[in-house]
Structures are given as structure tokens and as C-alpha cells.
C-alpha positions in Angstrom: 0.0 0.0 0.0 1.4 3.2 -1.1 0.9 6.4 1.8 0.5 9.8 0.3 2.7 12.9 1.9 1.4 15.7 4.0 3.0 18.9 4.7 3.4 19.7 8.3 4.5 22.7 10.2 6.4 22.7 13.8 4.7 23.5 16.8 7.0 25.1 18.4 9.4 27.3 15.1 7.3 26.9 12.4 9.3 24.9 10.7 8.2 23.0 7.5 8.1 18.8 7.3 6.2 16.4 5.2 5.7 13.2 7.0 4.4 9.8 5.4 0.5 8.9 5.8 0.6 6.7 8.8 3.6 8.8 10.5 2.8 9.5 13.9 6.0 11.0 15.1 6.9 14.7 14.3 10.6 15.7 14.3 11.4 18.6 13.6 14.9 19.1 11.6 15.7 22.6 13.1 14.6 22.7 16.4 14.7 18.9 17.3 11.2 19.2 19.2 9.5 15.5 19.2 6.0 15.4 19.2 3.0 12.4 18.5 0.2 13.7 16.2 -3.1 13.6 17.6 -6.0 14.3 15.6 -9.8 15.2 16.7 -10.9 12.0 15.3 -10.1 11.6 12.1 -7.0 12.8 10.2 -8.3 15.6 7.7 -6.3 16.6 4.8 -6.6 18.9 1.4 -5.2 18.3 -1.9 -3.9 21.5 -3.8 -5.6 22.5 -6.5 -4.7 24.7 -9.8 -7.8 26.4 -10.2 -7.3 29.8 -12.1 -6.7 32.9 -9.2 -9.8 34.1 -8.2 -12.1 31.1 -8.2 -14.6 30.3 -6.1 -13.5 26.5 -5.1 -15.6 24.1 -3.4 -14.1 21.2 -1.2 -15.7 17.8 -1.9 -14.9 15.3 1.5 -13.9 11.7 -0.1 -13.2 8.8 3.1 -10.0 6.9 2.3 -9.7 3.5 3.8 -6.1 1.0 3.5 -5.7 -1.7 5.8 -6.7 -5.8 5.0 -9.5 -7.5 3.9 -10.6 -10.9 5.0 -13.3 -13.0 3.3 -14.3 -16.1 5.1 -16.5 -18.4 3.0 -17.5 -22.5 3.6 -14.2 -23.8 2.7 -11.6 -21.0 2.6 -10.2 -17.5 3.9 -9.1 -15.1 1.4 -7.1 -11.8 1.7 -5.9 -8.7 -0.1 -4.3 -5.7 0.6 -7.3 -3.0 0.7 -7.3 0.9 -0.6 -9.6 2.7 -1.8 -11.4 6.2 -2.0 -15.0 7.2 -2.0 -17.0 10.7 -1.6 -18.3 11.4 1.4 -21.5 13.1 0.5 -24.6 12.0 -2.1 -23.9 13.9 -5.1 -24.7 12.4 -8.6 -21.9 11.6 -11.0 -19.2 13.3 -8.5 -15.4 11.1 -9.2 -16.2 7.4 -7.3 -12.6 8.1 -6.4 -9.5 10.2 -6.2 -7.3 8.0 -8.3 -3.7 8.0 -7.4 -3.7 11.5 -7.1 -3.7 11.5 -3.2 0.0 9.4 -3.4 1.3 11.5 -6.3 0.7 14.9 -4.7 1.6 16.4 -1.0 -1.5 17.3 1.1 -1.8 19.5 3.9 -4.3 19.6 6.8 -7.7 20.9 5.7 -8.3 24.3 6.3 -10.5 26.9 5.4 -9.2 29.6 3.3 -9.6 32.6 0.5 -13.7 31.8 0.7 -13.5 28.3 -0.4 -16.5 26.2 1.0 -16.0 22.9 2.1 -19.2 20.1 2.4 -20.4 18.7 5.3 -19.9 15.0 5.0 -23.0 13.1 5.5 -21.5 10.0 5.3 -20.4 8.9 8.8 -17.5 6.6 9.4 -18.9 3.4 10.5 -21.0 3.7 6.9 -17.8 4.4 4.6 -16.5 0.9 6.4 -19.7 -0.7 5.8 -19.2 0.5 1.8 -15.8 -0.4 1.7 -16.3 -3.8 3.2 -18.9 -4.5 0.1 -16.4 -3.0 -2.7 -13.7 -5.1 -1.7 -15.8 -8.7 -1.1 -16.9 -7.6 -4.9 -13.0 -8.6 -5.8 -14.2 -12.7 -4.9 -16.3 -14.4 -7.0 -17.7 -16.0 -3.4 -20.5 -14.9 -1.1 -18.9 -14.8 2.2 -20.5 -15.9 5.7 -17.8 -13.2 7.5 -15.5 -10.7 6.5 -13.2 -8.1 8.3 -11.3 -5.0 7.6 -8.8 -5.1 9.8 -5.6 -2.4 10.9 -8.1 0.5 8.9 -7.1 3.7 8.7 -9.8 6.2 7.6 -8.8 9.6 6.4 -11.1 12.6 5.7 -9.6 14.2 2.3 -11.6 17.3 0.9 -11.2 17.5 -3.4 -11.4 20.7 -4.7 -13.9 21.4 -7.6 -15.0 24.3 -9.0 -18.2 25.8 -11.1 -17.8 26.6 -14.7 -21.5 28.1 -15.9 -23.3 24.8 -15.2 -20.4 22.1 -15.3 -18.6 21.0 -12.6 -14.7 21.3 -13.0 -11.9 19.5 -11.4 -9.1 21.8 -9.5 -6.3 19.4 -9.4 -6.9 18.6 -13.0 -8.4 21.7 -14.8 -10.9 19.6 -16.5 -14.9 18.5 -16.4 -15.0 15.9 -13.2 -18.4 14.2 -15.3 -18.1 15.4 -19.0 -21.6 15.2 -20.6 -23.5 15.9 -17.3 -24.2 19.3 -15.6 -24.1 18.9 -12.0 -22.7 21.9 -10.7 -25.6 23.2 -9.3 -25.7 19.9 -7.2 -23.3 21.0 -4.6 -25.1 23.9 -3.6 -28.0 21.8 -1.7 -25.7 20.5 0.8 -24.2 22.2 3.7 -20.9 23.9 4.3 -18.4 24.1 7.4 -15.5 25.5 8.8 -13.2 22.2 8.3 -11.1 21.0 11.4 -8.4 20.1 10.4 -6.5 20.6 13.6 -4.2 18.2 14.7 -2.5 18.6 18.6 1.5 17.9 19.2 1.9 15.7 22.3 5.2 15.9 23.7 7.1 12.5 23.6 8.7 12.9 27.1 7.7 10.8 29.5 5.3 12.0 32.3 6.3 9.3 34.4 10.4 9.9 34.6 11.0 13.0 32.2 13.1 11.0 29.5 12.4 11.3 25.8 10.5 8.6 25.0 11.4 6.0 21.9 8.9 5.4 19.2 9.3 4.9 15.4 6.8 7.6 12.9 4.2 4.4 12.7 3.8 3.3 16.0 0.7 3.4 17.9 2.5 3.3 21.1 5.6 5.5 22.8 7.6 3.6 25.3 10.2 4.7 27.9 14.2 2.9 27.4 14.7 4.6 31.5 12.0 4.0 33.6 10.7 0.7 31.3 6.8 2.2 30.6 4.8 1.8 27.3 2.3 5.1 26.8 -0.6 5.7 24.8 -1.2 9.1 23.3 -4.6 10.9 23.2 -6.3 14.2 23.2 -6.1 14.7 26.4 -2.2 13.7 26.4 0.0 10.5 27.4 -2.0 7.1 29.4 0.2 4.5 30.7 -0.5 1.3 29.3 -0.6 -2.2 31.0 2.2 -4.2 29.4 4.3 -7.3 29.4 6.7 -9.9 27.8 8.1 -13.1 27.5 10.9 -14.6 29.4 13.8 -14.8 26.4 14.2 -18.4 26.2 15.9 -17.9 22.6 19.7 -17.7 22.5 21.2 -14.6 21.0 17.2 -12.9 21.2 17.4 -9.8 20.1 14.2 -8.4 19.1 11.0 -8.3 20.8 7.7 -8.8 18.5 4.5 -7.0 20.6 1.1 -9.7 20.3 -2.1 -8.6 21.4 -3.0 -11.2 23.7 -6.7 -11.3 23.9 -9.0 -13.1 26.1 -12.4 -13.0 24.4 -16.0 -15.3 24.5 -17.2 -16.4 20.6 -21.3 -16.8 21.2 -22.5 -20.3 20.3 -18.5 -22.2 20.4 -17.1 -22.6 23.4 -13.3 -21.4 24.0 -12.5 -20.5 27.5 -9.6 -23.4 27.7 -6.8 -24.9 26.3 -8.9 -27.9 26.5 -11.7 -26.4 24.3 -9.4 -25.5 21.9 -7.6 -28.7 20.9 -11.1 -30.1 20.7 -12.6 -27.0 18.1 -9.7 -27.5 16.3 -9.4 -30.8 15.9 -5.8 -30.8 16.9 -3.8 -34.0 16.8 -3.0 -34.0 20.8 -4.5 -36.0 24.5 -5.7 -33.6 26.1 -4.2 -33.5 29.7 -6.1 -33.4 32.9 -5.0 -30.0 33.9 -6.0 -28.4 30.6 -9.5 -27.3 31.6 -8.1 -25.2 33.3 -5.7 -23.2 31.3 -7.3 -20.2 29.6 -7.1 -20.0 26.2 -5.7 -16.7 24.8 -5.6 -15.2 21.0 -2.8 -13.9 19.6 -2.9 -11.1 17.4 0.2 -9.3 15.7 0.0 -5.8 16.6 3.0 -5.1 14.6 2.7 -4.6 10.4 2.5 -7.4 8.2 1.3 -8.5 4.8 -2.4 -10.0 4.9 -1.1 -13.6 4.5 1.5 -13.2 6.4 -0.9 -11.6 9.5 -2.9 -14.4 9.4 -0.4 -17.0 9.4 1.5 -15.4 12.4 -1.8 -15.3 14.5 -2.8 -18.8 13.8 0.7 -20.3 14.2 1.2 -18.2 17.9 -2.2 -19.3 18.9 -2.2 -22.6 17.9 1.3 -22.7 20.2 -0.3 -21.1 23.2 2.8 -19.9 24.8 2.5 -20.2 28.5 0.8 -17.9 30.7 2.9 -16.6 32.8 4.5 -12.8 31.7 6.5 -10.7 33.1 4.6 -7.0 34.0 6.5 -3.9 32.1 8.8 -3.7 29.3 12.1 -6.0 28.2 15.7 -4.9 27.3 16.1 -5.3 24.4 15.3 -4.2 20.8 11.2 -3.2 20.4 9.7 -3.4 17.1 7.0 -0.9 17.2 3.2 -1.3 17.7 1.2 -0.6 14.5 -2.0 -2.4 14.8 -4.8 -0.9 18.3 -6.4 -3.3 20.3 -9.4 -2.6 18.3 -8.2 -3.7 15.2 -6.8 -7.1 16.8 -10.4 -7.8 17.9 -11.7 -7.6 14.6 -9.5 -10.2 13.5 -10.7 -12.6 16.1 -13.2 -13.9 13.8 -11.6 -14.5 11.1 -8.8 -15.9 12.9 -11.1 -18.2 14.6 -12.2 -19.7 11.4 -8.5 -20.1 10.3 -8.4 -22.0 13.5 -11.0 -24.2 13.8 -12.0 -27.4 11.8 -14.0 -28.5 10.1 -14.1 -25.2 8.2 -17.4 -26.0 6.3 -19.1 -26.3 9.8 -17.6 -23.6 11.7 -17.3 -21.0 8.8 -21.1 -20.8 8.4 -21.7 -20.7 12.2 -19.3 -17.8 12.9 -22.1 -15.5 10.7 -24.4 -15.0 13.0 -22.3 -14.5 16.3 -20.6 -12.4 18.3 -17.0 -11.4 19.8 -16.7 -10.4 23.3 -13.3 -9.3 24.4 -12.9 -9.7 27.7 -9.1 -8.9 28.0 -6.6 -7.9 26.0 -2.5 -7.1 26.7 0.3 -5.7 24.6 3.1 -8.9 25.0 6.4 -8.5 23.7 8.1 -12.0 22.3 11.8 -12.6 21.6 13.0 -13.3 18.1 16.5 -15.0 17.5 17.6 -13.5 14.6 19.6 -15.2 11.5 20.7 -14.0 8.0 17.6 -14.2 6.7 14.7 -14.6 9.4 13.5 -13.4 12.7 12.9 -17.3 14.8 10.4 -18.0 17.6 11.8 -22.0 18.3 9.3 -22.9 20.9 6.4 -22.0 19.0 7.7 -22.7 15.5 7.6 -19.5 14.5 9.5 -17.3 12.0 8.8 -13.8 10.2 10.9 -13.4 6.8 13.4 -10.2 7.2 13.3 -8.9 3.7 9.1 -8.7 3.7 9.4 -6.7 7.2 11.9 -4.9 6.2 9.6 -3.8 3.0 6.7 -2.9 4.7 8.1 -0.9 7.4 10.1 1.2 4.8 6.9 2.1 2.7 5.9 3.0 6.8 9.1 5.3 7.5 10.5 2.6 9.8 13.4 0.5 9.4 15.2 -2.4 10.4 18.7 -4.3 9.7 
């Protein structure tokens, strides 16, 4: 998935800086203030237009969605890499989407200016979702019984257009946005607003100890290398988050990989234990006495990976159930960063569950009509051996291929050797 620029300014100089899509870090290069971008919900840009001086432009709101899709039907689960555009308001013939132009061009955050009017959306978020979920099942030739868009990130990005007698123009492009059709007088119907495009600067030092906390431009999450604390920025500043990690039982472990692990009720299959599990999914093991009563945990990546790759990692770390005991706080050692909310790793419980559980032509059609209950969930950091070309997990049989993590954190800002 390719991320468009945006065009920042420095709290604190003024500064110009164009960060990536899903940056979340400011730094700026004169003044070296750090800062985590907050926005008031949703991240609201402009695109810059080339309308003629003196024109009176009118800012169209489009909802742009990327994260992964999962379709779930009676004897599969399919994936793909989802992105896509779509307007925001009911307007006839308007562009079904932005095209690439949102990647090819620098934005900046959506403000009002020279008497520009910019539409009210009327189409909320949880509606785009619900759109963009049925554009990209419309990619399988299968009716599914569940999907998910998972890791979403929804961004508000106004279009300018502009009147010209009764046609409606483009102002990126200079040209008719519906050639044939006059709808220029469509747009003035619907209300206008002030756009908000405000974003606030947290501070990335840490309220607990002072130090400046450690966080790559993607990460969801800041944590603290002095006094050990993981942090959660909002609009109302920095909450400590509950945390924990693995005792490094690999030789030469290096990295730590955060996992959601997520204690959650599916309505209608019963999961609470170990026990339950080995039995839903028809694992090849004799169930000991004493599993009954170990809980059974999900565990979600909550760092970036390919859709395939995601739902491999999950399946394999759950399927291991790595033991229950954690250690509270942070580890010493290297952190890759949190990219993926605890939100987003519930959504994936379903579709993880029918990874999980056999038969799938039984459990598939039975996941449709129920419903996920998280109960719990924890950030866990797990050590990674590392070799030439992989990151290695013995005990659960787990590895994550260097050069595709390396990929996807680049086209994130983030690296890794």
C-alpha cells in the first residue's frame, strides 16, 4: 500500500516537514522538538488545486480507507491488501474516487481559506467501512458468511472542484469531473463548514520519569528505554499502558515482536480453555487433565504485516499457546513498534477463529451469525532470535521473513537491519 505525503508545520518554530500517511511521530529538523500527532478523530487533509486565481472553489470530502481485507467463506479464507477512495457526500456523478492522485501529490491539513466552502460530510465513518467492506468482497467471486477489515485507517480528504457556468470542474486537474453531465448546481443543496483540520503535538517525554521517549513515525504506542513504561497518546495527552513480555528463552534474542493477547467469548463455540481449543480445532494432541483449566488466549500481531503473512503469524502463535505466565513492564532489548490498536486485533478474532478451527465447512457458516466479546486484552512483547535471513520463535515454531518486514516498514518510514 502506497501512503500519500502531508505537509506539516512545527509547533514550536514553524518549521516546514512532510511526514508519510501513517507517521505518527513529528521531528522537527531545526529545532529537534518531538511530538506524536493527535488528531480530533479523524486525520483531515486537502489536496492543492490549480484552479485559475480568483475562483470560487468548493471542497468535496472523499473517506480513504487502506488496511486488510478478510473474506471467510465454507471452505476458505481469502485476503488482499485493501485501498480505496470514495466521496463522502450524495452527489450524482461526482469522481467514485480520487485515483492516485492522493499518493502523487503532497496534502496539507484541511483548512479553510480565500472563501472556499468545504461540504459537510453526510457520510459517517462506521457507513464508509460498511461500503468499503462490500467494494472489496466484490473482488471474490464468493459470497462470504464473515468478513473483516482489519488495521483501517480512515482519512477525511476534501477534493477541490469548482463551477464553470453549469459544469462542474476538477481543480487538481483543470478539467470536467463528469463530462456530458451538468451537476454543478448539485453541490449547492448540501451544507458547508469550517473544516477541522487541527491536529495537537503531544510531547514525547515521559510523564512518568521525564526522559524522551522511543517510538518509530508508525507506532501506535511510545515507550520509555529509563524507567521501562509503554504510553498511549490521546487528546487529552499520554495514558500508561498495562504491558508485558516473555521470558527470552531464545539464544542470541534480540528483538521483541509485541502480540495482542486477547482473552475473548465467541457466542455459540465454546473457547475458555486450552482444553476447548484442541477439541474446536481438531488438533492431533490427548488432552491432559489440567487443561480445563488453562485459559485460552488469541494472539494477534499488533505489529505490520502482509495480509497472508498476519494471518499465518496469528494462527501459528495461537495454535502454540505460549505459557501464561508474563512478566509486567517492558524488556531490554530491541522493540519493534506497535502498529496495529487493540481494536483492530479484535476484529480479526473472527476470522482468525475460522482459520483456527476445523472442520471449516461447519464452523465457517456458524461464525455469521455471532458475536465477539473481548474480555481482556494485553500488549506482550516476544523474543526473536535473529539469523541471515529470518526473525525465529523455536518454541512456538515460528518465523517472520526479514526482507518482507523490512519492505513494509520502509513504505511505513520505519526500518530495520
Amino acid at each position: 500500500m502506497t501512503g500519500f505525503r502531508v505537509e506539516h508545520q512545527c509547533p514550536q518554530c514553524g518549521a516546514p516537514a512532510c511526514l508519510g500517511e501513517a507517521d505518527r511521530i513529528f521531528t522537527c529538523d531545526y529545532c529537534r522538538t518531538a511530538s506524536y500527532l493527535v488528531p480530533r478523530d479523524h486525520f483531515r487533509y486537502m489536496l492543492p488545486h490549480t484552479a485559475p486565481e480568483g475562483t470560487c472553489l468548493v471542497y468535496v470530502p472523499y473517506w480513504r480507507c487502506r488496511g486488510m481485507f478478510f473474506s471467510c467463506t465454507a471452505a476458505t479464507v481469502r485476503q488482499r491488501v485493501a485501498d480505496h477512495t470514495q466521496p463522502a457526500v450524495s452527489v450524482p456523478r461526482l469522481p467514485e474516487s480520487l485515483g492516485l492522485r492522493s499518493q502523487v501529490m503532497t496534502l496539507r491539513p484541511a483548512a479553510a481559506h480565500d472563501g472556499a466552502r468545504f461540504l459537510v460530510p453526510s457520510v459517517s465513518p462506521a457507513a464508509a467501512v460498511s461500503r468499503f467492506n462490500t467494494r472489496f468482497q466484490a473482488v471474490f467471486t464468493e459470497s462470504a458468511a464473515v468478513t473483516a477489515l482489519i488495521g483501517e485507517t480512515l482519512t477525511l480528504i476534501y477534493a477541490p472542484f469548482y463551477a464553470l457556468g453549469d459544469t462542474l470542474m476538477d481543480g487538481v486537474l483543470n478539467r470536467p469531473a463528469a463530462p456530458g453531465h451538468r451537476v454543478g448546481g448539485d453541490l449547492n443543496d448540501i451544507p458547508t463548514e469550517a473544516p477541522d483540520g487541527s491536529i495537537r503535538f503531544v510531547p514525547t517525554l515521559c510523564p512518568n520519569c521525564g526522559w524522551d521517549m522511543a517510538a518509530e513515525k508508525a507506532a501506535v504506542f511510545l515507550s520509555c528505554p529509563q524507567c521501562r513504561s509503554l504510553w498511549r497518546a490521546g487528546r487529552n495527552g499520554l495514558t500508561r499502558m498495562r504491558c508485558a513480555f516473555l521470558a527470552d528463552a531464545e539464544s542470541a534474542a534480540r528483538h521483541y515482536f509485541p502480540f495482542w493477547r486477547i482473552t475473548a467469548t465467541i457466542s455459540g463455540i465454546p473457547l475458555s480453555s486450552y482444553a476447548d481449543f484442541v477439541r474446536q480445532a481438531n488438533l492431533p494432541r490427548v488432552i491432559q487433565q489440567d487443561w480445563d483449566k488453562r485459559p485460552f488466549h488469541f494472539w494477534v500481531p499488533a505489529f505490520s504485516l502482509s495480509p497472508q503473512a498476519f494471518l499465518q503469524t496469528a494462527r501459528t502463535m495461537t495454535t502454540a499457546q505460549p505459557e501464561a505466565s508474563v512478566n509486567p513492564g517492558i524488556p531490554d532489548g530491541g522493540l519493534i513498534p506497535v502498529n496495529l490498536p487493540a481494536a483492530g486485533a479484535v476484529a480479526a478474532l473472527k476470522v482468525l477463529t475460522a482459520a483456527l478451527l476445523r472442520p471449516k465447512n461447519r464452523i465457517i457458516p456458524r461464525l455469521e451469525g455471532t458475536s465477539v466479546t473481548p474480555t481482556a486484552a494485553l500488549p506482550v512483547y516476544v523474543p526473536f532470535r535473529e539469523t541471515p535471513h529470518e526473525y525465529v520463535h523455536s518454541r512456538c515454531a515460528l518465523s517472520i521473513n526479514r526482507n518482507m518486514l523490512r519492505l513494509i516498514r520502509r513504505t511505513q518510514g520505519s526500518g530495520i537491519s
